[in-house]
Backbone as CSV, one residue per row, in Angstrom:
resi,resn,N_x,N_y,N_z,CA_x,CA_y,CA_z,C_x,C_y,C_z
1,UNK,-115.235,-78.249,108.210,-115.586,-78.568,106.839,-116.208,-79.946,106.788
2,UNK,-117.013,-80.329,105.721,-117.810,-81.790,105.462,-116.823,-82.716,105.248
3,UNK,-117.064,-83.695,105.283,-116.409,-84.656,104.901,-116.663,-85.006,103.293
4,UNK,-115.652,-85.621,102.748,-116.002,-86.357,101.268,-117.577,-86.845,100.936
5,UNK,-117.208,-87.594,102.094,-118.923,-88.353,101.236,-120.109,-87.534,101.955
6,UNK,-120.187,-86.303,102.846,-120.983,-85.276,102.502,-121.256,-84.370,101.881
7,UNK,-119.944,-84.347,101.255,-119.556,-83.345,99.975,-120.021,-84.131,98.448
8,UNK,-120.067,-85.510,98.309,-120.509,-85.850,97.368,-121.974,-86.149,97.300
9,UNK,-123.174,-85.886,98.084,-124.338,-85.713,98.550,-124.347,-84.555,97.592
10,UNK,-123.787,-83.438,97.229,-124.126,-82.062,96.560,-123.394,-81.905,95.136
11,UNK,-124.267,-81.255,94.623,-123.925,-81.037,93.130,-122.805,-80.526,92.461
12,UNK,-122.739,-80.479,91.037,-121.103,-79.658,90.923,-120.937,-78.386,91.020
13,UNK,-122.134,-77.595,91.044,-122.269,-76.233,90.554,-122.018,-75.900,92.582
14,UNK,-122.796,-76.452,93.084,-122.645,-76.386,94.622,-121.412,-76.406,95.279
15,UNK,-120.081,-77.484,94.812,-119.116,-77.997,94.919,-118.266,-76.547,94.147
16,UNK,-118.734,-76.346,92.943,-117.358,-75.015,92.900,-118.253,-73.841,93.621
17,UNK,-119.123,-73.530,93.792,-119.656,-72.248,94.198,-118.788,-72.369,95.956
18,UNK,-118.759,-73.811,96.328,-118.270,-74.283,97.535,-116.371,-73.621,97.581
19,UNK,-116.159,-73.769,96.807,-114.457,-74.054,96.605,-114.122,-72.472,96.085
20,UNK,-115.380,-71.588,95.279,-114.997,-70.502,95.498,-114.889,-69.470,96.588
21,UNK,-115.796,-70.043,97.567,-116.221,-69.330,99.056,-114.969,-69.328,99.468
22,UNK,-114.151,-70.769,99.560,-113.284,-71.108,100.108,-112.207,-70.356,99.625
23,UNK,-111.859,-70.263,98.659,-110.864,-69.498,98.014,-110.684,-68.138,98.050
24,UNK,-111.691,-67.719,98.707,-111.542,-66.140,99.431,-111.418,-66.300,100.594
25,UNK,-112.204,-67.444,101.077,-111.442,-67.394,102.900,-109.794,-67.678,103.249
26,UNK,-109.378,-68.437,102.178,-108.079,-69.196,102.027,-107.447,-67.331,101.824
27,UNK,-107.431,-66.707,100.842,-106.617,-65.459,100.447,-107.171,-64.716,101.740
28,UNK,-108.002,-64.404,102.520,-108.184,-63.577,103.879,-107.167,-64.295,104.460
29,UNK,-107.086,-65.644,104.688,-105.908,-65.872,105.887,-104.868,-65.392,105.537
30,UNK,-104.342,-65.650,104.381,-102.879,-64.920,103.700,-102.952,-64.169,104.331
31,UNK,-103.707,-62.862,104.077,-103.739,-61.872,103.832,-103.469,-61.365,105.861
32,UNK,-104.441,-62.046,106.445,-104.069,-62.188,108.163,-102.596,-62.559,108.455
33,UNK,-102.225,-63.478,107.638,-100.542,-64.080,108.180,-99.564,-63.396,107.690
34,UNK,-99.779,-62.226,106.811,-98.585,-61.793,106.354,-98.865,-60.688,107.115
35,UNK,-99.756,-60.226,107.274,-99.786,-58.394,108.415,-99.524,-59.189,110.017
36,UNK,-99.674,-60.856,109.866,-99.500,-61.139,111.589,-100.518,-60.958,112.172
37,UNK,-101.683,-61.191,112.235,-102.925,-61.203,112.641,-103.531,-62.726,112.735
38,UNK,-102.936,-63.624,112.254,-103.485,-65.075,111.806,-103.156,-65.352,113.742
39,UNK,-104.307,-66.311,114.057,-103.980,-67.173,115.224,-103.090,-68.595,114.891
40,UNK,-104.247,-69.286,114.324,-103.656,-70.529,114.103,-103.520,-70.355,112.274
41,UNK,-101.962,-70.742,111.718,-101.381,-71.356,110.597,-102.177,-72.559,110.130
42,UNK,-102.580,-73.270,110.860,-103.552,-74.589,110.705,-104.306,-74.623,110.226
43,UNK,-104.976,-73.107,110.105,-106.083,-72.917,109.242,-105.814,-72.633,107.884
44,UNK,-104.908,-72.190,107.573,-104.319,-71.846,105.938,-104.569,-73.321,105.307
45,UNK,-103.638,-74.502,106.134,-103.755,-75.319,105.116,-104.790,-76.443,104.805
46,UNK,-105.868,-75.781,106.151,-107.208,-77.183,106.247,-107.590,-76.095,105.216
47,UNK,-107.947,-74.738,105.165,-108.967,-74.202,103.617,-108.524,-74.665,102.626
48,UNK,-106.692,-74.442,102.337,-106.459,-75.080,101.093,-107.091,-76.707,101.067
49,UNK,-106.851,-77.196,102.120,-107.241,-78.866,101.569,-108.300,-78.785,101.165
50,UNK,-109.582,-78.053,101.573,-111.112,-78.071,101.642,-111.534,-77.807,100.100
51,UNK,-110.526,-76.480,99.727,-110.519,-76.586,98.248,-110.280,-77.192,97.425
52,UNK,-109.725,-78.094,97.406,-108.885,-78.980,97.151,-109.920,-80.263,96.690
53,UNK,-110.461,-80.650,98.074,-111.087,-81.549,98.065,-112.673,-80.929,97.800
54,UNK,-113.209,-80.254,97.482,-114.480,-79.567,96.718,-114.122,-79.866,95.095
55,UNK,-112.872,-79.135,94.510,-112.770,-79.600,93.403,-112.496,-80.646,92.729
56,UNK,-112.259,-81.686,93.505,-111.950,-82.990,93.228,-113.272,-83.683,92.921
57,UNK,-114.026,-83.200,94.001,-115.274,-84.038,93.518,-115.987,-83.490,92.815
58,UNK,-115.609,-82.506,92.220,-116.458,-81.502,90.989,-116.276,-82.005,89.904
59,UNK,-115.027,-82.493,90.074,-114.576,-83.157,88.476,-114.866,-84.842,88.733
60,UNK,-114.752,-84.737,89.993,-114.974,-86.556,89.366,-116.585,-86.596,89.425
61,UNK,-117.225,-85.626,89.397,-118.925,-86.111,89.284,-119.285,-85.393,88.076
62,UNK,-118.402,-84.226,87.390,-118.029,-83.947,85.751,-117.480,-85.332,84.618
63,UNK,-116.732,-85.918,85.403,-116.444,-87.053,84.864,-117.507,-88.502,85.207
64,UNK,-118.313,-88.082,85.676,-119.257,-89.564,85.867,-119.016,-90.181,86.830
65,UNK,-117.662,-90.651,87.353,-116.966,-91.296,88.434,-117.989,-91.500,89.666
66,UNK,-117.663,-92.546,90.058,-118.773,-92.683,91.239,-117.642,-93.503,92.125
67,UNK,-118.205,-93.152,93.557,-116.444,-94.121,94.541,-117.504,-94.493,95.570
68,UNK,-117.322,-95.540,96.170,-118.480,-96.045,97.418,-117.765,-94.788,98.857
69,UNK,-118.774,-94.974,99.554,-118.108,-94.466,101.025,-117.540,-95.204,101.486
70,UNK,-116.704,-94.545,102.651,-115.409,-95.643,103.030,-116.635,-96.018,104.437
71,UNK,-116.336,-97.605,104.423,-117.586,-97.755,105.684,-115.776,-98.240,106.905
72,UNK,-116.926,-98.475,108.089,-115.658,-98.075,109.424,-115.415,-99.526,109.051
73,UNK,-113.872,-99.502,109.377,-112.752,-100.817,109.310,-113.175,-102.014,110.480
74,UNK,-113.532,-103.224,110.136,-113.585,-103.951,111.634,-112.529,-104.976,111.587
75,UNK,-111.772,-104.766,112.707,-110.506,-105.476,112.906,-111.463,-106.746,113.138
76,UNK,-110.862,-107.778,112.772,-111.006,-109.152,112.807,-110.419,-109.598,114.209
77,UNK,-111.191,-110.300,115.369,-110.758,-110.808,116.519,-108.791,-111.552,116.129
78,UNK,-108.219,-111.657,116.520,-106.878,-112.078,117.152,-106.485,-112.117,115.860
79,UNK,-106.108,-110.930,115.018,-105.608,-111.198,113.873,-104.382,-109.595,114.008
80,UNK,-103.203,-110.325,113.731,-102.124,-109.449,113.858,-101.819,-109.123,112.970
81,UNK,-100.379,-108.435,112.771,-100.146,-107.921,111.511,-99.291,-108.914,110.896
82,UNK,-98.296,-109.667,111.565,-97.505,-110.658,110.748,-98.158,-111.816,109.986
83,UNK,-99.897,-111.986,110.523,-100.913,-112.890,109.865,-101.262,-112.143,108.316
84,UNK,-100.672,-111.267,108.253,-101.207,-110.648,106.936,-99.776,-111.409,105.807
85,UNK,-98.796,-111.422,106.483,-97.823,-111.280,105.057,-97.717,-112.939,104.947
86,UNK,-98.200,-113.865,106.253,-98.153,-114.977,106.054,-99.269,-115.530,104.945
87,UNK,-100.562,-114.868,104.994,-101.509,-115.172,104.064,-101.390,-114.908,102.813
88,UNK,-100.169,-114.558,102.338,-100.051,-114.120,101.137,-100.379,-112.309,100.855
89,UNK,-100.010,-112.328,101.707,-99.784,-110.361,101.884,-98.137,-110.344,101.525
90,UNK,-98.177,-108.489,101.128,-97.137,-108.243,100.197,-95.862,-108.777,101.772
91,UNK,-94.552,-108.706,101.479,-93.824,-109.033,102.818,-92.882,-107.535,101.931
92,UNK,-92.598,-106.670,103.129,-91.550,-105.753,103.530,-90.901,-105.518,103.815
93,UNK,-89.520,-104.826,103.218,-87.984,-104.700,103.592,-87.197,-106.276,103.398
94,UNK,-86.222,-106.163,103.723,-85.298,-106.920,103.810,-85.499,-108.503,104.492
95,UNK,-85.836,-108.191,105.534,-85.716,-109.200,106.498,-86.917,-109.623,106.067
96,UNK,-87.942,-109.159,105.738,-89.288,-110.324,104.848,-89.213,-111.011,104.401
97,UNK,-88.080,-110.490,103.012,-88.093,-110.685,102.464,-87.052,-112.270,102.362
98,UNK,-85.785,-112.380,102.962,-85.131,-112.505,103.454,-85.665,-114.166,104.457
99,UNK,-87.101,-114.333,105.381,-87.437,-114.897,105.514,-88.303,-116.008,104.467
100,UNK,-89.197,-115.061,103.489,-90.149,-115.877,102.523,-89.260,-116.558,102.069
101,UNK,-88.152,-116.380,101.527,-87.375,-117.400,100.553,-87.086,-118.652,101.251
């Protein structure tokens, strides 16, 4: 299946015509796993997600909504994780907490 932000490249009418395809492939697998014919279970719940995520962006491009693409994360050279809660990042559990004070 596409990803989000290839899925939001296409229209809404595209996006449910998308999510209805899906929604008959989703009821064929049922329909395989209950007679015992299904290989992989894995597939039941990536169609449901696919539907899932088709109609999501049907409505949020019904609703106007616009979301940037997620661009790839670049870790910052020698930066750990305890440099985060020292900079004023949230601090977690007990013992964080426990220290900040």
């Amino acid at each position: 299946m596409a990803t989000a932000n290839e899925l939001r490249e296409l229209k809404p009418e595209e996006l449910k015509a998308r999510s209805t395809e899906l929604k008959r492939k989703y009821f064929d697998l049922k329909s395989k796993h209950n007679t015992g014919l299904l290989d992989s279970t894995a597939e039941l719940e990536q169609t449901k997600r696919d539907v899932a995520r088709c109609l999501t962006l049907a409505r949020e491009a019904e609703l106007g909504l616009t979301r940037r693409a997620k661009e790839p994360e670049q870790k910052a050279a020698g930066a750990s994780a305890g440099e985060g809660a020292a900079e004023g990042g949230k601090a977690k559990g007990k013992r964080a907490k426990a220290k900040k004070e």
